[in-house]
C-alpha positions as CSV (number, residue, x, y, z in Angstrom):
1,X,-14.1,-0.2,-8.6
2,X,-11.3,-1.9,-10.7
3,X,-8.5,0.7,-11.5
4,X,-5.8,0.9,-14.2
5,X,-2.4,2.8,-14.4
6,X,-2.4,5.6,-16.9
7,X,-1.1,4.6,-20.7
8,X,-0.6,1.1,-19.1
9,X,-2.1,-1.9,-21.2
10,X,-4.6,-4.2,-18.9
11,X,-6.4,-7.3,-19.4
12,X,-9.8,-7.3,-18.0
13,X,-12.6,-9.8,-17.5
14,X,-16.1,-9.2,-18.4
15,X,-19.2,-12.1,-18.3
16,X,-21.8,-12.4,-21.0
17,X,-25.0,-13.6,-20.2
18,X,-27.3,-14.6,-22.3
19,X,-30.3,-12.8,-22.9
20,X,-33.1,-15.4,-23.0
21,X,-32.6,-16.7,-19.4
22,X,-30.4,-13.9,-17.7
23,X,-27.8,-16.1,-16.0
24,X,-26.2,-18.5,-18.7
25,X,-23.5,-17.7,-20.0
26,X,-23.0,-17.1,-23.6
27,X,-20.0,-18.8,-25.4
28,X,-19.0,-17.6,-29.0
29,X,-20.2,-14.0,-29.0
30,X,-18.4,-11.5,-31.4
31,X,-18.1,-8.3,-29.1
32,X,-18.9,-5.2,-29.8
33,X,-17.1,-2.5,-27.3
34,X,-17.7,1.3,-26.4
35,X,-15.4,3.5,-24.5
36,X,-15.9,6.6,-22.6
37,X,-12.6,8.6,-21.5
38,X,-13.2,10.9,-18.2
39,X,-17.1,11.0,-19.4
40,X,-16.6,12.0,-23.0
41,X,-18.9,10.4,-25.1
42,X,-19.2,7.1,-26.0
43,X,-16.6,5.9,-29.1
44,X,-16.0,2.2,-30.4
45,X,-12.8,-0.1,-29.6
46,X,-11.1,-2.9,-30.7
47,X,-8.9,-4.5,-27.4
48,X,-8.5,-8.1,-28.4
49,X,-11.1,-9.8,-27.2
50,X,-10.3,-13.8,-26.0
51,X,-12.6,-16.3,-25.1
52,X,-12.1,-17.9,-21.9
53,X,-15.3,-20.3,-21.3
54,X,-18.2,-20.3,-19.4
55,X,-19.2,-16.5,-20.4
56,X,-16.1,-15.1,-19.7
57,X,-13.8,-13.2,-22.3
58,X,-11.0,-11.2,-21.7
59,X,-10.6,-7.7,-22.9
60,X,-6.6,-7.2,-23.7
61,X,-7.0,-2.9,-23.2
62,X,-3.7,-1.5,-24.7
63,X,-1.9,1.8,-23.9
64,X,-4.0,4.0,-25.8
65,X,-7.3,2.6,-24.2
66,X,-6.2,3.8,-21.0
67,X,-4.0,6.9,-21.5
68,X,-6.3,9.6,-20.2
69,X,-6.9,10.1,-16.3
70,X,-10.4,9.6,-14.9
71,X,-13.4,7.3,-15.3
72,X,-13.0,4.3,-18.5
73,X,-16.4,3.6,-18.9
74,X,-16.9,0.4,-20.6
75,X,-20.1,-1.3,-22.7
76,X,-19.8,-4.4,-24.1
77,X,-22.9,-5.9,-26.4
78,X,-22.8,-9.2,-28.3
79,X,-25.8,-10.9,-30.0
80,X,-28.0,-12.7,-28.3
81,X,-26.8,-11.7,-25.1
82,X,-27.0,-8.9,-21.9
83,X,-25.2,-6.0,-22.3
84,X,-22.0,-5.8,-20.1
85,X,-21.0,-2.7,-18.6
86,X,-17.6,-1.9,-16.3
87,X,-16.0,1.3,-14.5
88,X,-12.2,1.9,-14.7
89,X,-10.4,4.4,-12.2
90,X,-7.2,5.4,-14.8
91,X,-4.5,6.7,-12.4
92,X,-1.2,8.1,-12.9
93,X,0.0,5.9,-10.3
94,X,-0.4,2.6,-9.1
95,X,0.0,0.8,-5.7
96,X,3.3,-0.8,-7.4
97,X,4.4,2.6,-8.1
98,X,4.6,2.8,-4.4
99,X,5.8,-0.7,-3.2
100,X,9.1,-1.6,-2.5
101,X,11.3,-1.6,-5.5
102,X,15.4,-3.2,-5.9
103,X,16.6,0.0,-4.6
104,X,14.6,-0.4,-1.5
105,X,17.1,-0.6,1.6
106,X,15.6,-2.5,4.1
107,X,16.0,-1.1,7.8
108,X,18.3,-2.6,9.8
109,X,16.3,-5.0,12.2
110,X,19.3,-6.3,14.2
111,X,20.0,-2.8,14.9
112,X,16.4,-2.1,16.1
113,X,16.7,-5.1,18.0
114,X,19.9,-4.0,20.1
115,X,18.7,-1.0,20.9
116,X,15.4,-2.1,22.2
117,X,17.6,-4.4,24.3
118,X,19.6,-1.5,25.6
119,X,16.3,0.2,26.2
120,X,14.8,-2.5,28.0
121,X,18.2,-3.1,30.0
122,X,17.6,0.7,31.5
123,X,14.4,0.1,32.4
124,X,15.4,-2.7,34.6
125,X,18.1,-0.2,36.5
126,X,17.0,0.8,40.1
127,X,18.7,4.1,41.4
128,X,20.3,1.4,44.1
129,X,22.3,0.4,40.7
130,X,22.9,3.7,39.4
131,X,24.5,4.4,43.2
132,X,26.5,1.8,43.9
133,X,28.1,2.4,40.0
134,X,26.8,-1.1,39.2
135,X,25.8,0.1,35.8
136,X,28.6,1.3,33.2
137,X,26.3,3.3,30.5
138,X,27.3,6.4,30.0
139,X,23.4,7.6,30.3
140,X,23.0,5.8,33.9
141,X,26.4,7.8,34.3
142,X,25.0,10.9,34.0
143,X,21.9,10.2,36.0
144,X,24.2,8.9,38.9
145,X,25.6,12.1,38.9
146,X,22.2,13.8,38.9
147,X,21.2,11.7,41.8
148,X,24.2,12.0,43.9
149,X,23.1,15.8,44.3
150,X,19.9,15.2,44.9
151,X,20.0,12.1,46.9
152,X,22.6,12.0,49.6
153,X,22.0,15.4,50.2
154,X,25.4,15.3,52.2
155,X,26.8,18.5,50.9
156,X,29.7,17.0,49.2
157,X,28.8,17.8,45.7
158,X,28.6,21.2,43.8
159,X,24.8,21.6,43.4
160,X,23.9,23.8,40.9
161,X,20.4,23.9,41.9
162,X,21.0,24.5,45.5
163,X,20.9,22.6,48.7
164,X,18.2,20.2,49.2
């Protein structure tokens, strides 16, 4: 279903076929166009109306085609030709209402980056590191500590937890 921003102008495509064969299409048509808003009944239009070749025209739909939330139902007719008929979803927002804008701070990927490299740096620690003092972070620091209770098991440490 092709959508459209609420009280936002949009230019939408629509092919004409004609009606003798069902598949050509029909160049030079005068349209005539319907609108229903949010399934209220059916009411005429005038959007510009270019031709763009082959069948094709584009329907320039201004603010006040599109200013009330819901289905746009659409029916186009010109002579000699099928009827057309489209579906609008009018939103109050749109998926650029949501993207990244100028005031948008990007994170801070070489940041991210160091601390992933400090994170992969601990996982490479073995407690023979963390023993012999071989590691300076203040985090391995602490988990010496931890382990020089639990590990020598010597008695020369306070052990809150008991002896082990």
């Amino acid at each position: 279903m092709r959508k459209a921003k609420q009280s936002t102008a949009k230019n939408v495509m629509v092919l004409m076929v004609d009606s003798t064969d069902h598949v050509t299409g029909k160049a030079g048509l005068t349209l005539t166009i319907t609108a229903s808003k949010d399934g209220g009944a059916f009411a005429s239009i005038s959007p510009t109306v270019t031709e763009r070749g082959n069948g094709w025209y584009s329907l320039a739909l201004t603010a006040s085609h599109t200013d009330t939330l819901g289905d746009l139902a659409l029916h186009i007719s010109g002579a000699a030709a099928d009827p057309a008929d489209m579906v609008l979803l009018v939103e109050a927002r749109s998926v650029d209402d949501v993207l990244p804008t100028a005031s948008y701070t990007a994170p801070d990927n070489a940041g991210i980056a160091a601390n992933g490299a400090a994170i992969a740096a601990l996982n490479d620690i073995t407690v023979a590191d963390i023993l012999a003092g071989a590691w300076a972070d203040p985090i391995a620091a602490n988990i010496k500590e931890v382990n020089d209770l639990v590990v020598d098991g010597a008695g020369t440490e306070a052990d809150p937890w008991g002896p082990v």
